[in-house]
C-alpha positions, 0 to 999 in steps of 0.5 A: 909877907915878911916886908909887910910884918916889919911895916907894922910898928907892934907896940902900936897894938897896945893902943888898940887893945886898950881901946877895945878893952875900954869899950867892952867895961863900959857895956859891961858898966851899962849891964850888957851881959859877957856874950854881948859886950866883946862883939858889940865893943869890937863893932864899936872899935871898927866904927871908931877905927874907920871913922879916924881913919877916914876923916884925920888922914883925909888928905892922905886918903885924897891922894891915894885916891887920885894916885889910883886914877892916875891924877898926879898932879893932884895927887902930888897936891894931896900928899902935900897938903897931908905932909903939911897938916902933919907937920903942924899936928905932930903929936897926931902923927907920933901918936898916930896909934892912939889918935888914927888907931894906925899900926904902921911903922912909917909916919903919915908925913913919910908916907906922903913925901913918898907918894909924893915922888911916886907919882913923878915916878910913875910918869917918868919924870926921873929928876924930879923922882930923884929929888923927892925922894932924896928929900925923903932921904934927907928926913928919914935916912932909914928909908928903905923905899926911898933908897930902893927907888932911888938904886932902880932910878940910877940903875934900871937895868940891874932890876931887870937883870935881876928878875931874868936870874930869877927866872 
């Protein structure tokens, strides 16, 4: 729980209130009375959130897709493409609190250079995973994904160890 809390980037929120705040003055605006106007802005800011959500990242949500599936090939094409389109739109990647209405605290092109290398990761393809994920590490030097995949491939066994202590 505590790892998902610091994936959040909490000043995002502000973005997000606005946006709620925003569509609740504008049916007050249209005459739509106080027990109406919170619930039917909070509908309005979850259709627009799914909507940005959906179509911006869609590269991003392809390769989710075929991650899931197991299609890493296409998957890995996906998250390049993603990577990619945010590196010509930085702005939307930057500002991805205000334009995709996302809270993350890691970039969209983060995300894909990581799931890039899982999926080598997840066919074993260790080299390959080392690589891309030290050029996440090349981009982003605070990764902690990235190093803690890159510790578990030097080192497979010294998790397993780990886990047995545990128990």
């Amino acid at each position: 729980m505590l790892t998902l809390l610091r994936q959040i980037k909490w000043m995002a929120i502000w973005p997000h209130l606005i946006v709620f705040a925003l569509f609740i003055a504008l049916l007050r605006a249209f005459g739509l009375g106080w027990d109406m106007a919170p619930w039917l802005g909070a509908l309005l800011y979850l259709g627009l959130s799914v909507l940005l959500q959906n179509i911006i990242p869609h590269h991003h949500r392809s390769g989710m897709k075929a991650l899931q599936n197991e299609d890493y090939e296409l998957a890995r094409q996906a998250f390049s493409c993603s990577y990619d389109y945010f590196k010509q739109h930085a702005w939307l990647d930057d500002y991805r609190s205000f334009f995709i209405l996302s809270i993350s605290n890691m970039s969209y092109k983060e995300m894909a250079l990581i799931n890039y290398a899982l999926c080598y990761f997840q066919e074993d393809r260790w080299e390959e995973a080392r690589s891309a994920y030290e050029r996440v590490l090349s981009e982003y030097p605070n990764s902690r994904m990235a190093q803690d995949a890159i510790d578990y491939i030097n080192n497979p066994d010294s998790e397993e160890e780990e886990e047995e202590e545990r128990y």
